[in-house]
N, CA and C atoms as an extended XYZ file, in Angstrom:
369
Properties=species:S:1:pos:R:3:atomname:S:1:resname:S:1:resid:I:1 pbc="F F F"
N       -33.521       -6.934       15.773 N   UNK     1
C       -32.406       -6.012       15.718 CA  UNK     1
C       -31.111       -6.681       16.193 C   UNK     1
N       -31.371       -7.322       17.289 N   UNK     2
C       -29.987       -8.344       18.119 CA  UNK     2
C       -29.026       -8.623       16.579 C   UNK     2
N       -30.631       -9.605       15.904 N   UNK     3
C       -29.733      -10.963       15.211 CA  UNK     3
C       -29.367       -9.926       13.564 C   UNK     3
N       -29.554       -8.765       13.494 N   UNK     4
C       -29.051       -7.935       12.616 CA  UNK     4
C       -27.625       -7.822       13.020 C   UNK     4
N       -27.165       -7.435       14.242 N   UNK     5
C       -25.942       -6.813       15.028 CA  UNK     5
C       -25.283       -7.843       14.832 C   UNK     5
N       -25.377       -9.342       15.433 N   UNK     6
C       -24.880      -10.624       14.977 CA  UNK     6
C       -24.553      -11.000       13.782 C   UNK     6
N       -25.251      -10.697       13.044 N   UNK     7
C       -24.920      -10.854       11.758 CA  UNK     7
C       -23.609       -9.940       10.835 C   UNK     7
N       -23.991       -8.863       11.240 N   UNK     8
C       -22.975       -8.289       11.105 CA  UNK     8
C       -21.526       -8.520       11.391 C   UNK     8
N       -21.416       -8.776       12.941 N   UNK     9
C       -20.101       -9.003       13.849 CA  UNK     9
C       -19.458      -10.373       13.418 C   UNK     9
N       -20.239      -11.340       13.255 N   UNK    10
C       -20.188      -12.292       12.343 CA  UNK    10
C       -19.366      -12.046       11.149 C   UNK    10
N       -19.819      -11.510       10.261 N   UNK    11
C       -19.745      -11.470        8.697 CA  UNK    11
C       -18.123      -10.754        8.400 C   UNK    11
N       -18.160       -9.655        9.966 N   UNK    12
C       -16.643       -8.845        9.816 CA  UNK    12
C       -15.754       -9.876       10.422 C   UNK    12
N       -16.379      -10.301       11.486 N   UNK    13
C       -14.881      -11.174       11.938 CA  UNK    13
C       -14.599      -12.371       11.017 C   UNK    13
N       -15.049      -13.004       10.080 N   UNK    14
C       -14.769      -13.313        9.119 CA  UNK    14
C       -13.950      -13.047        8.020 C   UNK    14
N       -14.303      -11.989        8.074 N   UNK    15
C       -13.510      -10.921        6.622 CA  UNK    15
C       -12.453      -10.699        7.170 C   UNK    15
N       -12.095       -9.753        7.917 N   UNK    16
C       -11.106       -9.086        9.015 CA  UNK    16
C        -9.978      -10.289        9.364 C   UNK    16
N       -11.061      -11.498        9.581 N   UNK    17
C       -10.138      -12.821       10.000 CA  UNK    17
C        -8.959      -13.048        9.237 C   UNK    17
N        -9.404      -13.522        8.061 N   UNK    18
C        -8.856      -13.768        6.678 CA  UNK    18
C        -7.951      -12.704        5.888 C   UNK    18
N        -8.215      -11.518        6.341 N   UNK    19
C        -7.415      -10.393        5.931 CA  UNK    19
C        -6.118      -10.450        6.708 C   UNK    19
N        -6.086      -11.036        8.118 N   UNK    20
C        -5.331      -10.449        9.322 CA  UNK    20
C        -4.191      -11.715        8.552 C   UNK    20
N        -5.105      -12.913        7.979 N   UNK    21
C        -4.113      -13.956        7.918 CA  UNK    21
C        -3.122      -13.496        6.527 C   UNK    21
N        -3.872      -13.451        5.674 N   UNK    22
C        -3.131      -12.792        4.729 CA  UNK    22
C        -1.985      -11.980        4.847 C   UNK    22
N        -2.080      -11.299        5.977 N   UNK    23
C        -1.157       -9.945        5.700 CA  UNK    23
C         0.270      -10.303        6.446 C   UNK    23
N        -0.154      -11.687        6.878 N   UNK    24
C         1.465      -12.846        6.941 CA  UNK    24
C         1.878      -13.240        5.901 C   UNK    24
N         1.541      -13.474        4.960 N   UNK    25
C         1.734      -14.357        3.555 CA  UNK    25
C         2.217      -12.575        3.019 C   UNK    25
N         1.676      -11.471        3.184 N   UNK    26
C         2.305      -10.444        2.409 CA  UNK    26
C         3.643      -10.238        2.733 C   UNK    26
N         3.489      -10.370        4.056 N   UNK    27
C         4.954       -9.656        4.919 CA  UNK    27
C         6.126      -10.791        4.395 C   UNK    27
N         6.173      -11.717        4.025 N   UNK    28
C         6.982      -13.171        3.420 CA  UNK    28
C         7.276      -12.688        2.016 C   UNK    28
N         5.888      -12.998        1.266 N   UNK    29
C         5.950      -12.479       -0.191 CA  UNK    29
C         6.991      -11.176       -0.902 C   UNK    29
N         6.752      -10.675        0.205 N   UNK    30
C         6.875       -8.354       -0.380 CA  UNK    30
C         8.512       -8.888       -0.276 C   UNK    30
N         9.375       -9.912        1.308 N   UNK    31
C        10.254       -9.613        0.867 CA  UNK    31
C        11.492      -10.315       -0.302 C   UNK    31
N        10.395      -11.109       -0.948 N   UNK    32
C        11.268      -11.883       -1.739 CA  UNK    32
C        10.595      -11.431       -3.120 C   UNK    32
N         9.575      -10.587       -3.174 N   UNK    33
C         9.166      -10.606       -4.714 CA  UNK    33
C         9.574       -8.594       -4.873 C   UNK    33
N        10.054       -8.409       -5.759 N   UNK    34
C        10.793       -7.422       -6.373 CA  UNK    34
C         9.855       -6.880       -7.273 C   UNK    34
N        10.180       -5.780       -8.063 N   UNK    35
C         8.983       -4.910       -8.747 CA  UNK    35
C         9.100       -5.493      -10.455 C   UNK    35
N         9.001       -6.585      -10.429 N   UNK    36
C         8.754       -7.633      -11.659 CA  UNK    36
C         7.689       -7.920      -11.411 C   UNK    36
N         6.824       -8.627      -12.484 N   UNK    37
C         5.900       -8.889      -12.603 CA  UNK    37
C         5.299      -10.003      -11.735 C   UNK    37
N         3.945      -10.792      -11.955 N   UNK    38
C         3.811      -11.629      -10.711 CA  UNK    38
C         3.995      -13.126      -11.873 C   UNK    38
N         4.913      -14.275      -11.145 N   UNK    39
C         5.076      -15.249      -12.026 CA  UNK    39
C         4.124      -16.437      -11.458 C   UNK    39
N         3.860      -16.901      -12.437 N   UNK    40
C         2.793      -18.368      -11.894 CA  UNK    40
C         3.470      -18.925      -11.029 C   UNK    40
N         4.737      -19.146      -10.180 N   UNK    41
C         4.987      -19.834       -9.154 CA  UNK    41
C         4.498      -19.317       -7.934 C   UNK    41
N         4.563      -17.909       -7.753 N   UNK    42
C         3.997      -16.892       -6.642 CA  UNK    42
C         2.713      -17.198       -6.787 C   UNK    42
N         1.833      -17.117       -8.106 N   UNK    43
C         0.256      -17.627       -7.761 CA  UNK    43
C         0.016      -18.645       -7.044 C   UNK    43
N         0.541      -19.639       -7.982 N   UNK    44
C         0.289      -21.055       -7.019 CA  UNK    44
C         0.555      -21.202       -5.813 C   UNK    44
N         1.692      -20.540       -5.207 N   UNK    45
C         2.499      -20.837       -3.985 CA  UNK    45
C         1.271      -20.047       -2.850 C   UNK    45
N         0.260      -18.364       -3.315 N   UNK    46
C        -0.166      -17.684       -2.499 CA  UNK    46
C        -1.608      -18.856       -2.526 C   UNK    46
N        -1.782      -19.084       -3.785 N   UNK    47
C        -3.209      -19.938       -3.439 CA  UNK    47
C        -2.862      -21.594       -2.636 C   UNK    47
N        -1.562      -22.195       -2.911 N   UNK    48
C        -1.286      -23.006       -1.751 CA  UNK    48
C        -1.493      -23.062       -0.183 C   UNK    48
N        -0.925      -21.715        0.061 N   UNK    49
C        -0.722      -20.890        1.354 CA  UNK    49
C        -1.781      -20.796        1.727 C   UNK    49
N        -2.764      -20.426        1.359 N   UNK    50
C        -4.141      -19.713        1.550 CA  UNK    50
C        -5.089      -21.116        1.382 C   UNK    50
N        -4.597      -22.065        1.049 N   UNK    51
C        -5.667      -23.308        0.840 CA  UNK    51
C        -4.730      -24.271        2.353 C   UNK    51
N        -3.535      -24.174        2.437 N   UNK    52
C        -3.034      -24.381        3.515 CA  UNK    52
C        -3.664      -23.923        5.038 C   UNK    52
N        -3.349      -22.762        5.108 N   UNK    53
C        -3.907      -21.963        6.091 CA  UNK    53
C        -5.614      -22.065        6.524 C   UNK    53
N        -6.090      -22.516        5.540 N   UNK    54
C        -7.750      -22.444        5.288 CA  UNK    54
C        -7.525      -23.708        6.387 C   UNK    54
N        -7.303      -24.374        5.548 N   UNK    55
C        -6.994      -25.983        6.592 CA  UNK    55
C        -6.772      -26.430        7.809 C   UNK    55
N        -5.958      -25.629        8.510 N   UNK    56
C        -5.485      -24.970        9.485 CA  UNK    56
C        -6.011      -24.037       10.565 C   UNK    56
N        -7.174      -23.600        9.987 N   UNK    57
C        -7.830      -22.776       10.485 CA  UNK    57
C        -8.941      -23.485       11.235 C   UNK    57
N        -9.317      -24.505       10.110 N   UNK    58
C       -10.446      -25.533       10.448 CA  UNK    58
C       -10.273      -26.225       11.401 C   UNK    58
N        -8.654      -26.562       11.823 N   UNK    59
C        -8.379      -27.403       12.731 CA  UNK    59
C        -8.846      -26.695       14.359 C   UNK    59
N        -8.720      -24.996       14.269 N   UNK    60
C        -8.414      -24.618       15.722 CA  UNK    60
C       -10.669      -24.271       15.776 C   UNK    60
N       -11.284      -23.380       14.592 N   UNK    61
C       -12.133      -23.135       14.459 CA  UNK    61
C       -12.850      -23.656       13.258 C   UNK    61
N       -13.489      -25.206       13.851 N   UNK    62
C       -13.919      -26.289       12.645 CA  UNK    62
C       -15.601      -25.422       12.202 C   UNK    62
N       -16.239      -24.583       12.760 N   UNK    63
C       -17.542      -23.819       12.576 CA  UNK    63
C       -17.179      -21.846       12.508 C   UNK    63
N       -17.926      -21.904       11.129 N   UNK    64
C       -18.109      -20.865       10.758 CA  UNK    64
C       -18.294      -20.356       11.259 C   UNK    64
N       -17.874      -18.482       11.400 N   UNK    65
C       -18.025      -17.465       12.013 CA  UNK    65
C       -19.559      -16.865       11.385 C   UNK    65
N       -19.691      -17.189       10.039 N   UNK    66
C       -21.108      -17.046        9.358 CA  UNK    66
C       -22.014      -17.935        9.176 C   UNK    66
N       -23.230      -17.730        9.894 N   UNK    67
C       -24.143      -18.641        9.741 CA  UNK    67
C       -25.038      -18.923        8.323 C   UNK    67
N       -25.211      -17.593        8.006 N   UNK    68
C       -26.502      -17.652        7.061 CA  UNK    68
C       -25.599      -18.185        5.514 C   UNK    68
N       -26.271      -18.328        4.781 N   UNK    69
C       -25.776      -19.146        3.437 CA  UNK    69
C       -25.364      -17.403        2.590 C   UNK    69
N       -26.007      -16.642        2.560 N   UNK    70
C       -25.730      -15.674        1.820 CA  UNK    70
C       -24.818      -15.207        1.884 C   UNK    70
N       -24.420      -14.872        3.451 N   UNK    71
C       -23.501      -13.994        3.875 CA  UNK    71
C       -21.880      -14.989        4.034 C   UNK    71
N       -22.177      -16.041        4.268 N   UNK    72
C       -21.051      -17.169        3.373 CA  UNK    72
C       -20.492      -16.800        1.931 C   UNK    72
N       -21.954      -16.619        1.258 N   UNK    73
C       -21.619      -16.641       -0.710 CA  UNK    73
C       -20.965      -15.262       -0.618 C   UNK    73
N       -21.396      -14.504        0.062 N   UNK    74
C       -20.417      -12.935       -0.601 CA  UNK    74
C       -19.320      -12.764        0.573 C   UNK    74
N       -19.113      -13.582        1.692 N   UNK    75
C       -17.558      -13.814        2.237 CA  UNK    75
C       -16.533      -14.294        0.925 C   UNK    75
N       -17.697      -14.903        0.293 N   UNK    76
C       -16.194      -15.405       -1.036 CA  UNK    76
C       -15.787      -14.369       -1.938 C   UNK    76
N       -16.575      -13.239       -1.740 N   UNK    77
C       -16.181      -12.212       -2.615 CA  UNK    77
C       -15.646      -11.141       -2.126 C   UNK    77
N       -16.197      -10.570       -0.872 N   UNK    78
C       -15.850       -9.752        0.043 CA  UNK    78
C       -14.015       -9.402        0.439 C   UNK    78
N       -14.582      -10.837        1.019 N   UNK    79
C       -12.768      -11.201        1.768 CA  UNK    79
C       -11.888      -10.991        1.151 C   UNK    79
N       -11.532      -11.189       -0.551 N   UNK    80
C       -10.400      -11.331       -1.092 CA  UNK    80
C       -10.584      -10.067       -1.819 C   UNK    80
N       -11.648       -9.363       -2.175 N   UNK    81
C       -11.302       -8.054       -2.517 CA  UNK    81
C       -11.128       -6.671       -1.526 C   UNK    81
N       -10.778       -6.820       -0.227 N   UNK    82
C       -10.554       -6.519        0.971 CA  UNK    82
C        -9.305       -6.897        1.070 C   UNK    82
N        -8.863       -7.780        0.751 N   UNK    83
C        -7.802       -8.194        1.223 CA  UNK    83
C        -6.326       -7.523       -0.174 C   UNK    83
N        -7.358       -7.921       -0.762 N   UNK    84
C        -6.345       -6.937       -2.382 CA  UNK    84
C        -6.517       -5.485       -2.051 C   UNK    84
N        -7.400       -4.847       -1.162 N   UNK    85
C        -7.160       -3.068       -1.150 CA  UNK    85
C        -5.967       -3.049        0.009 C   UNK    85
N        -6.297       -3.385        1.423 N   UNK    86
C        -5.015       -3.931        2.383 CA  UNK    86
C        -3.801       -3.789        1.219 C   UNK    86
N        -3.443       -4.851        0.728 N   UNK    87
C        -2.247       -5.143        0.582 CA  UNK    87
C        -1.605       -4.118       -0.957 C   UNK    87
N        -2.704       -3.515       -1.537 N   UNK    88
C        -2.258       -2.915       -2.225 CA  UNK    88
C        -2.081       -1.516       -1.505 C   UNK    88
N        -2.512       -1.119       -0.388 N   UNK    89
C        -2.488        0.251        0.341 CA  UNK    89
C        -1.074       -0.028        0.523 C   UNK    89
N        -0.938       -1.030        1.391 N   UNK    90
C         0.031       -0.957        2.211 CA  UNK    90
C         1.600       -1.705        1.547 C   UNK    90
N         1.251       -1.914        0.176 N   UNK    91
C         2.722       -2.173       -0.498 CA  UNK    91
C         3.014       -0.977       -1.252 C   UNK    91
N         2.286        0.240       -1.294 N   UNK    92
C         2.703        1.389       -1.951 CA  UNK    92
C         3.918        2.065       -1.055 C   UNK    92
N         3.791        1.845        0.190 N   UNK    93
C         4.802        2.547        0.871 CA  UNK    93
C         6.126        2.015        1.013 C   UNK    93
N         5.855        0.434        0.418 N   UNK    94
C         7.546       -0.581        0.853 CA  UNK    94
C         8.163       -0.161       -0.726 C   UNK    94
N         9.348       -0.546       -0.182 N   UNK    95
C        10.459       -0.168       -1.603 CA  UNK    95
C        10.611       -1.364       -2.563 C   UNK    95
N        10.811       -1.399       -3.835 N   UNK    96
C        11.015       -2.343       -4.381 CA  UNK    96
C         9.938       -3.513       -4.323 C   UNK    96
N         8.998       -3.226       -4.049 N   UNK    97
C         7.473       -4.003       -4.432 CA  UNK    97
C         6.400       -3.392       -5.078 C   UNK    97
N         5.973       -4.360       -5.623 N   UNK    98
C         4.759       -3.844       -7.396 CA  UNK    98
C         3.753       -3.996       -6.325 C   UNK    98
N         3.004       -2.485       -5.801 N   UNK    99
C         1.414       -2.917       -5.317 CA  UNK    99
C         0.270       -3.610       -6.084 C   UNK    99
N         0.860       -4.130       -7.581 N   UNK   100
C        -0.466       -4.520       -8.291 CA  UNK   100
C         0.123       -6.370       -7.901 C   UNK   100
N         1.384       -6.586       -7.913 N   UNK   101
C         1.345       -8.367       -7.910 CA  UNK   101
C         1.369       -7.718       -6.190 C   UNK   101
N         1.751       -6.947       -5.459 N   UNK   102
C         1.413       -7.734       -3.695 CA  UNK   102
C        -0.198       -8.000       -3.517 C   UNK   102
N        -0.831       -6.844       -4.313 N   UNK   103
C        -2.135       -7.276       -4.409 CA  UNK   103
C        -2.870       -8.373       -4.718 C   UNK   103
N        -2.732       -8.988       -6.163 N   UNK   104
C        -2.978      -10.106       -6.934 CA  UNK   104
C        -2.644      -11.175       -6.032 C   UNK   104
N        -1.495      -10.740       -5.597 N   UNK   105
C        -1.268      -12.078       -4.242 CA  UNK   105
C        -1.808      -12.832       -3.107 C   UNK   105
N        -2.348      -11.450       -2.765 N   UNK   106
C        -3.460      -11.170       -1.542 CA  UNK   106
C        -4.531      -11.832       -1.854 C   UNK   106
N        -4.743      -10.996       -2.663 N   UNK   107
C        -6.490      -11.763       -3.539 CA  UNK   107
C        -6.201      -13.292       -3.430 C   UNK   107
N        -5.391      -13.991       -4.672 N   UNK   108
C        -5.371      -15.189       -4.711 CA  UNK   108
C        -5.173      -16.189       -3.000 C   UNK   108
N        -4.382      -15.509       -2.025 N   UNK   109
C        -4.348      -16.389       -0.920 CA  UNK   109
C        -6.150      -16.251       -0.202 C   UNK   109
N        -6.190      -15.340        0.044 N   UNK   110
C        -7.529      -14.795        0.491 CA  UNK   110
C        -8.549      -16.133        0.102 C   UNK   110
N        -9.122      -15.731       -1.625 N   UNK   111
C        -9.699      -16.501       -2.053 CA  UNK   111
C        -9.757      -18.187       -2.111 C   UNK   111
N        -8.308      -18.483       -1.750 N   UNK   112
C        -8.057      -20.059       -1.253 CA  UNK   112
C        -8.504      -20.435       -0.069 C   UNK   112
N        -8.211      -19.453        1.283 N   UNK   113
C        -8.561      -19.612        2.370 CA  UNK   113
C       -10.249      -19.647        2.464 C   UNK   113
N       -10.571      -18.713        1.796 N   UNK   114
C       -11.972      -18.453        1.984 CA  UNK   114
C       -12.585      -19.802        1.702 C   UNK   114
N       -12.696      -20.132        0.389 N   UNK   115
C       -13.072      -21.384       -0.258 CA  UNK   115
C       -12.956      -22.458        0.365 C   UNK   115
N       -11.639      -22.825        1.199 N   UNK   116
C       -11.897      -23.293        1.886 CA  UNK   116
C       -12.674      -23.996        3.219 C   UNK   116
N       -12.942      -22.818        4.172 N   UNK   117
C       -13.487      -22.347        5.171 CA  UNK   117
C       -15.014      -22.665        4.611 C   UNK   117
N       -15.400      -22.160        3.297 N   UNK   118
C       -16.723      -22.448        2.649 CA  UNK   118
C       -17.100      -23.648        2.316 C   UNK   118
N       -15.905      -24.379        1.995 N   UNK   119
C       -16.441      -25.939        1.786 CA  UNK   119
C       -16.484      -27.020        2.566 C   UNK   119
N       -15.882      -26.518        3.668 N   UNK   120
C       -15.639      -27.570        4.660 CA  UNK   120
C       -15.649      -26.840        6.437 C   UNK   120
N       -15.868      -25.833        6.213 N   UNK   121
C       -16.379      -25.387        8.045 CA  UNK   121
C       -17.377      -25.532        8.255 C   UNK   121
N       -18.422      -26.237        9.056 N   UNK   122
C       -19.726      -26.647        9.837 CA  UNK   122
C       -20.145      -25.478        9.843 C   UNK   122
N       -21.704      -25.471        9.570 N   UNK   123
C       -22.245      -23.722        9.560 CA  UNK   123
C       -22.817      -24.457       11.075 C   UNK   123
């Protein structure tokens, strides 16, 4: 039962982690991107950020918050579609931002960071 509870606390502070980082890259993004569409420079720049940050992360916490291999494989899925509801909740209320590109944004940094963290943090 312990290593159920662990697993768990694990798997969120992971997710939660990566969300918390994201929602710096939103607060930057929201105020320079306007209710136009999302342009391939903003992709690249959020999956930069997010492959940046991944990097960065490794430096302060070089070992995974998730041990088991599974719960790694669906952090890669988890995290960034968590991180696209966040940022699409919470760009409905700002003015002059598209909740579908603050979202798309989210996702794409998310998913850089994550990938990261997956290919190169010590389980």
């Amino acid at each position: 039962m312990e290593e159920i509870v662990i697993l768990i606390i694990q798997f969120v502070l992971e997710v939660f982690g990566e969300a918390l980082l994201e929602l710096l890259f939103d607060l930057a993004s929201s105020k320079t991107n306007t209710k136009g569409e999302m342009s391939f420079l903003w992709a690249i720049s959020a999956i930069a950020a997010g492959a940046i940050v991944g990097g960065l992360t490794l430096l302060v916490f070089s070992h995974s918050f998730v041990h088991h291999p599974w719960l790694r494989n669906a952090n890669l899925v988890v995290a960034p579609l968590f991180s696209y509801a966040i940022a699409k909740r919470m760009s409905k209320n700002k003015v002059n931002v598209n909740p579908l590109v603050q979202a798309r944004l989210a996702f794409l940094f998310t998913l850089s960071l994550a990938a990261i963290r997956f290919l190169f943090a010590q389980q």
